[in-house]
Backbone bond lengths (Angstrom), bond angles and torsions (degrees), N, CA, C in turn:
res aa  C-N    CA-C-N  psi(-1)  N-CA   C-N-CA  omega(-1)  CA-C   N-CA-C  phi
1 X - - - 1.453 - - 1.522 108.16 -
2 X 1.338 107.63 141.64 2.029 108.36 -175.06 1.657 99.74 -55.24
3 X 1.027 100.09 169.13 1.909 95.69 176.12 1.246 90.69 -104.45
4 X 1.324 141.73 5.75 1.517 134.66 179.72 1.733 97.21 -77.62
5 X 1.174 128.19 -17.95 1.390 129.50 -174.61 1.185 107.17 -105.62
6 X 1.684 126.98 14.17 1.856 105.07 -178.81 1.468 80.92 -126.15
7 X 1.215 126.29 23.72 1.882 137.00 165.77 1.934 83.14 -76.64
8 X 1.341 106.93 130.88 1.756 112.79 166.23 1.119 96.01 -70.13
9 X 1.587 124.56 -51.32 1.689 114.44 -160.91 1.784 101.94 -60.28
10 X 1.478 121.26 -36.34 1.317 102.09 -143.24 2.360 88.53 -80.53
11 X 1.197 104.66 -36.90 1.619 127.86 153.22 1.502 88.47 -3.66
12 X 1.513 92.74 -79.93 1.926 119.65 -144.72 1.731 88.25 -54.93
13 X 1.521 121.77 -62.43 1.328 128.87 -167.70 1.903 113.59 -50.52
14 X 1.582 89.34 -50.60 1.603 74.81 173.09 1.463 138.80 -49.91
15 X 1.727 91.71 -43.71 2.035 104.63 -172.04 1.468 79.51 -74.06
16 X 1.009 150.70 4.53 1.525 123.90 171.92 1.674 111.65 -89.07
17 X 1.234 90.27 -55.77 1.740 102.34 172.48 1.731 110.17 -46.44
18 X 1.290 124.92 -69.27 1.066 116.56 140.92 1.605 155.29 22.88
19 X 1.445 89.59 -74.39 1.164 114.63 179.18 1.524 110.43 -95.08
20 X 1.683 119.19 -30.51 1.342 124.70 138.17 1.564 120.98 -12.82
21 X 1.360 101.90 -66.00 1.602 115.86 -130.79 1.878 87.11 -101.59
22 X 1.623 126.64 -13.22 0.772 144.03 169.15 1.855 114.14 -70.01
23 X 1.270 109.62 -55.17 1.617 130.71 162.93 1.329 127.99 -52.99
24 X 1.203 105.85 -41.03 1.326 128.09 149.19 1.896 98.18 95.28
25 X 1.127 114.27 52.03 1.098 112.88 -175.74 1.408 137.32 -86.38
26 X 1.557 100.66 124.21 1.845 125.93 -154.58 1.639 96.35 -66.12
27 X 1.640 115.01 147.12 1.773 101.25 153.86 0.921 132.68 -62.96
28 X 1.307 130.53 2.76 1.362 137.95 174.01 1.578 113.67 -109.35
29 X 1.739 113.92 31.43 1.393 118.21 176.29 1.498 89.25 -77.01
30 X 0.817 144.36 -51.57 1.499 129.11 -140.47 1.556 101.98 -106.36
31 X 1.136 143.71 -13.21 1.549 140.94 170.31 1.725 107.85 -74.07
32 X 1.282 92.68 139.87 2.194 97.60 -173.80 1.831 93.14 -69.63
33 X 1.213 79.23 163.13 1.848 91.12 169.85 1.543 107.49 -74.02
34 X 1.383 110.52 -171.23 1.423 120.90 -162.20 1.636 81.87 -115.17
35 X 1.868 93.93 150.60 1.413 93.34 161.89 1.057 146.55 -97.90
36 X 1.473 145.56 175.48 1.751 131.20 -151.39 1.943 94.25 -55.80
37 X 1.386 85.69 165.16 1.727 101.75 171.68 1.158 88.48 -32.77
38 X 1.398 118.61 -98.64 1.139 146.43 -145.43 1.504 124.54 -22.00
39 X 1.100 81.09 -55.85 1.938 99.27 164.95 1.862 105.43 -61.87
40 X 0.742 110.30 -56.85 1.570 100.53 167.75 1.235 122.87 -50.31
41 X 0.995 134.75 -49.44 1.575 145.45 174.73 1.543 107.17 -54.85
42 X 1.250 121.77 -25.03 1.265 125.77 -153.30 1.916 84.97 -102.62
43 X 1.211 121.29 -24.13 1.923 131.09 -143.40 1.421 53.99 -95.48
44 X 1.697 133.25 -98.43 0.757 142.98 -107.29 1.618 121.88 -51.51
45 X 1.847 113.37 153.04 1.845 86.49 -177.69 1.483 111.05 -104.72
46 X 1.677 101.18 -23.34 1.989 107.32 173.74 1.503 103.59 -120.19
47 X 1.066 124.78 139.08 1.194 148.99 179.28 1.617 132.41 -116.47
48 X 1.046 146.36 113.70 1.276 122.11 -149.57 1.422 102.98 -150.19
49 X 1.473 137.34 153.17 1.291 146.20 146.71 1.741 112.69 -85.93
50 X 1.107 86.99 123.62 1.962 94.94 -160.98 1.614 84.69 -123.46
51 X 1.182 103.54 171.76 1.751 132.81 156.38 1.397 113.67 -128.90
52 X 1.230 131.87 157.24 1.503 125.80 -162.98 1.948 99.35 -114.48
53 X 1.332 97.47 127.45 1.594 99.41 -158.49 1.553 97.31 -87.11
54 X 1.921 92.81 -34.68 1.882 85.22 -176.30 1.408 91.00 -172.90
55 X 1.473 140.61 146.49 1.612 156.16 165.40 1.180 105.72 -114.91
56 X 1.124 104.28 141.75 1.442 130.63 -175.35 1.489 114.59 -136.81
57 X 1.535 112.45 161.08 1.590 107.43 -169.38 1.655 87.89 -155.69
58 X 1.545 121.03 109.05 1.486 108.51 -179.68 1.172 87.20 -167.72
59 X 2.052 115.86 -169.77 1.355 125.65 -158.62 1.407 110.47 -79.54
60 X 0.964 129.53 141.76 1.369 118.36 172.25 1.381 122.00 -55.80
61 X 1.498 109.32 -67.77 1.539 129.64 176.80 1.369 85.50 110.14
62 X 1.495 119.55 35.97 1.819 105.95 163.81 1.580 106.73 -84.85
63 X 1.330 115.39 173.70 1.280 109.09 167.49 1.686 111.85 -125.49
64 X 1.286 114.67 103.42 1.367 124.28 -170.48 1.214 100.29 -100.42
65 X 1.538 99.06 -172.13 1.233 119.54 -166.52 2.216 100.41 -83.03
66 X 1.153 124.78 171.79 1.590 115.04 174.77 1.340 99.44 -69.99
67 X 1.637 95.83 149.01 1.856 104.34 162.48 1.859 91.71 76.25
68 X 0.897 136.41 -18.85 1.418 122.23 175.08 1.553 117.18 -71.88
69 X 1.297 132.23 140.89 1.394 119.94 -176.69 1.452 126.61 -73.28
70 X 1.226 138.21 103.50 1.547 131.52 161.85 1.195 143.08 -32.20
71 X 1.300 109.14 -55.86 1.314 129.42 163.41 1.482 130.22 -19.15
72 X 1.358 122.16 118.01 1.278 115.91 177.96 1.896 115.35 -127.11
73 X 1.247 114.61 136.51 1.575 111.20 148.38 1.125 120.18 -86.06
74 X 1.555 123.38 127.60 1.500 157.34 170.42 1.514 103.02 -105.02
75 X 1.583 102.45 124.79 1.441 89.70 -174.93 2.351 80.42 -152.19
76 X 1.198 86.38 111.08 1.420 100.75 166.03 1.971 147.49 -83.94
77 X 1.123 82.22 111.89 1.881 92.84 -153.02 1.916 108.78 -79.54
78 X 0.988 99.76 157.33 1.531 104.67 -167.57 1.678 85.87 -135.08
79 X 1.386 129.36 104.46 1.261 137.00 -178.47 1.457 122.32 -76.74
80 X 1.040 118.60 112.73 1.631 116.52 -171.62 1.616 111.43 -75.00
81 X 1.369 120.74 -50.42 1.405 151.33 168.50 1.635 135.49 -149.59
82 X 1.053 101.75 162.96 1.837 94.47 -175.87 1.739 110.56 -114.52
83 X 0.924 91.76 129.34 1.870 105.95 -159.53 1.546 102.03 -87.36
84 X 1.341 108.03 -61.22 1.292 100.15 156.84 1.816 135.18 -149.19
85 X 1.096 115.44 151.73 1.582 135.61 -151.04 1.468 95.30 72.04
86 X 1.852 99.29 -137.34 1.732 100.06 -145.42 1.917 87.31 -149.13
87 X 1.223 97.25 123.08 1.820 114.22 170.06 1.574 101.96 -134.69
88 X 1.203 106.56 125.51 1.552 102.07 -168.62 1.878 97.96 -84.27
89 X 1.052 110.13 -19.98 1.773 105.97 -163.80 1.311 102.09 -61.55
90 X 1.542 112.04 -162.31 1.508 116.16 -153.79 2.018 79.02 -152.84
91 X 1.383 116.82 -31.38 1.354 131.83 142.50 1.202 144.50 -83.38
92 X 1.224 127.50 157.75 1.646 127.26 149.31 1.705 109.98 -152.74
93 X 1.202 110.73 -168.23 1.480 113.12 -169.01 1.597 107.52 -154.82
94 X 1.551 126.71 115.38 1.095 104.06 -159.08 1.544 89.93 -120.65
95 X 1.718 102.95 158.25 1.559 108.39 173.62 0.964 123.00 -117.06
96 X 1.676 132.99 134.88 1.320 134.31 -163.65 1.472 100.43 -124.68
97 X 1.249 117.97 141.21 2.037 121.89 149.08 0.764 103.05 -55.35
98 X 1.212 123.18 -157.63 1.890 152.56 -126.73 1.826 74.72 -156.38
99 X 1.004 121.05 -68.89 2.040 138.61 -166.69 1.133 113.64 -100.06
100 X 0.958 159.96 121.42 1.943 118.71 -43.91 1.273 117.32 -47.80
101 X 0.937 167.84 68.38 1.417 146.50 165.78 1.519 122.31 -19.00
102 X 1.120 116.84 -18.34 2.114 107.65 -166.24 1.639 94.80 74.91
103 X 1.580 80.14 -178.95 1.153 93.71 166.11 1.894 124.50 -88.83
104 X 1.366 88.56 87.77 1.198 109.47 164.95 1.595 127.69 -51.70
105 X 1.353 135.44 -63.87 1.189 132.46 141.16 1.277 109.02 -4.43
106 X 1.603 119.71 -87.96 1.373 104.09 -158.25 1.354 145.63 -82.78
107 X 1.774 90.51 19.42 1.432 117.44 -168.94 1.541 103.06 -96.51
108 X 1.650 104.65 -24.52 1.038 115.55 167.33 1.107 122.29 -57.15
109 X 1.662 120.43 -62.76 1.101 109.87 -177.85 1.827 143.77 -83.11
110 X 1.870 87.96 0.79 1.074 72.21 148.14 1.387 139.47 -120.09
111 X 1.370 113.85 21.40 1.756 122.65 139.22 1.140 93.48 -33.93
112 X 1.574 145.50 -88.38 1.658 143.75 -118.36 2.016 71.20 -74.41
113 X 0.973 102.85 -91.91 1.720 110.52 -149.87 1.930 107.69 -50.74
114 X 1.143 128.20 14.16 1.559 132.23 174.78 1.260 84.86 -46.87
115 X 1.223 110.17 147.48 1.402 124.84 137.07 1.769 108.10 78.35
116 X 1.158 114.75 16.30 1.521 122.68 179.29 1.269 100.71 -118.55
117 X 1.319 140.24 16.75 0.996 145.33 173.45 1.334 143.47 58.06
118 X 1.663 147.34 -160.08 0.903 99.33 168.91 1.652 130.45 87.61
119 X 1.319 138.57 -164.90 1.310 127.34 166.79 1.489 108.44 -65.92
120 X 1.036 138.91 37.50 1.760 120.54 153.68 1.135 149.38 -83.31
121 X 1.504 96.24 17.10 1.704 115.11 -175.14 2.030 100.91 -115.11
122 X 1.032 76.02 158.06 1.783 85.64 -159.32 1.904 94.63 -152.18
123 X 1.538 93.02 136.06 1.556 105.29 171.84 1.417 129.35 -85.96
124 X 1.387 140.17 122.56 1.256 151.20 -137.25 1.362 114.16 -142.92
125 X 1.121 138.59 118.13 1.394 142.43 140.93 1.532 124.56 -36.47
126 X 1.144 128.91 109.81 1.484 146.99 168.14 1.217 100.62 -60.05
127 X 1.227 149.77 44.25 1.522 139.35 -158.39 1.797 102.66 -80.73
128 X 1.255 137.28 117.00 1.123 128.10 -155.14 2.108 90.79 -117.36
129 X 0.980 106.36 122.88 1.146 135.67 158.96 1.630 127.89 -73.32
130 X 1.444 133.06 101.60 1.290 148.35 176.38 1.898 107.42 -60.35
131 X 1.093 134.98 104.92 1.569 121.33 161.62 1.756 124.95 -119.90
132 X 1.493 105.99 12.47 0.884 101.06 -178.62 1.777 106.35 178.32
133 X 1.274 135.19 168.83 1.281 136.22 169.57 1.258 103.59 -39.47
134 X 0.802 146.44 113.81 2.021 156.12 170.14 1.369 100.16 49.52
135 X 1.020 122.54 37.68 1.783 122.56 162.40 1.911 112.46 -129.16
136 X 1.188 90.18 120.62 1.913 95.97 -169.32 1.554 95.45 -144.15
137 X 0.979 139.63 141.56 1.693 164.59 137.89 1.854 107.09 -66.82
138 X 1.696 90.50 143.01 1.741 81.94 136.62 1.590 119.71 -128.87
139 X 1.680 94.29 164.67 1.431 117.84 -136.14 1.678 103.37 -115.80
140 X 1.243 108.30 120.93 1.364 111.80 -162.24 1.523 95.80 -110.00
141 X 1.615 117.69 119.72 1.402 123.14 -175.67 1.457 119.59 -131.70
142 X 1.105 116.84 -169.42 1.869 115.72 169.10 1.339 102.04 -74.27
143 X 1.092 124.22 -55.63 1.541 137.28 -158.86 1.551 111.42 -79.91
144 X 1.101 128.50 -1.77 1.608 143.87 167.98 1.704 128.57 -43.55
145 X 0.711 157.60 -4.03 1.419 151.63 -149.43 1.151 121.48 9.76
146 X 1.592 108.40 116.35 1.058 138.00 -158.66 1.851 134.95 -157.76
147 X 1.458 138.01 144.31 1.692 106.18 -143.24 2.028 60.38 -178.53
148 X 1.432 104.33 111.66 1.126 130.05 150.48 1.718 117.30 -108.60
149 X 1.637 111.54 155.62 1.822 121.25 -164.42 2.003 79.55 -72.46
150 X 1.324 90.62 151.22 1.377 103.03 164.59 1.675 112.90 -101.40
151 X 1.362 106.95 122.44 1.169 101.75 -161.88 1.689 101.87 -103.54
152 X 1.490 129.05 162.53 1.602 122.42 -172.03 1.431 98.59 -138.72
153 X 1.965 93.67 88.79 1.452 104.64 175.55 1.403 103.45 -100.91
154 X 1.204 149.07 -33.77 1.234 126.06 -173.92 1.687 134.21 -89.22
155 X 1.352 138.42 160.92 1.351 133.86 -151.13 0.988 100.99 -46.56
156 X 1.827 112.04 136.49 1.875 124.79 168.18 1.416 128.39 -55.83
């Protein structure tokens, strides 16, 4: 047997890893949850009823570090009204990771149903993101405020 394995510490590290990989543990074990809507809605400073014009899921063209993920969702909003504060556009364009994603799902679906009218407008957080001297995005996350139609597709 290697003598690197009759070390207790190196012992102790494995059954941990192990027992890790057994648990099955997410990167998001150790970050707190987000709090109810409500509290978001209340944080929030623009607020908006959007329709989803089009989502996208492709490379960024960032340049990270190796092994870091690229990938971004782009998902482009067509603003119906502003619920609360003040966005003068009639657009916006929001950017998501790969880790959190948001609610991805329901951004999805309502890409498919845009424009069929009806329930396809959904309320959204403008959450505006700072990255540089007068350069900021907005930033599409888990923790965002956000309130999609509940729709009742499966058997009554």
């Amino acid at each position: 047997m290697p003598r690197a394995f009759l070390n207790s510490q190196m012992r102790l590290c494995v059954k941990a890893f192990l027992a890790l990989l057994i648990i099955g543990l997410r990167p998001a074990a150790a970050t707190p949850p987000c709090p109810p809507q409500n509290e978001l809605l209340a944080k929030a400073k623009t607020v908006v009823e959007a329709r989803v014009k089009s989502l996208s899921i492709g490379e960024s063209g960032l340049l990270v570090m190796e092994g870091a993920p690229t990938r971004m969702i782009r998902v482009d909003l067509e603003i119906k009204r502003v619920i609360k504060g003040k966005y003068p556009g009639k657009e916006a364009i929001v950017y998501g990771t790969v880790y959190p994603p948001g609610p991805l799902k329901e951004l999805t679906t309502m890409a498919l149903i845009g424009g069929l009218g009806g329930d396809d407008t959904f309320e959204w957080e403008l959450a505006r993101r700072e990255i540089g001297d007068g350069a900021a995005f907005f930033s599409m996350s888990s923790c965002s405020y956000y309130k999609f139609p509940v729709y009742n597709v499966g058997p009554d």
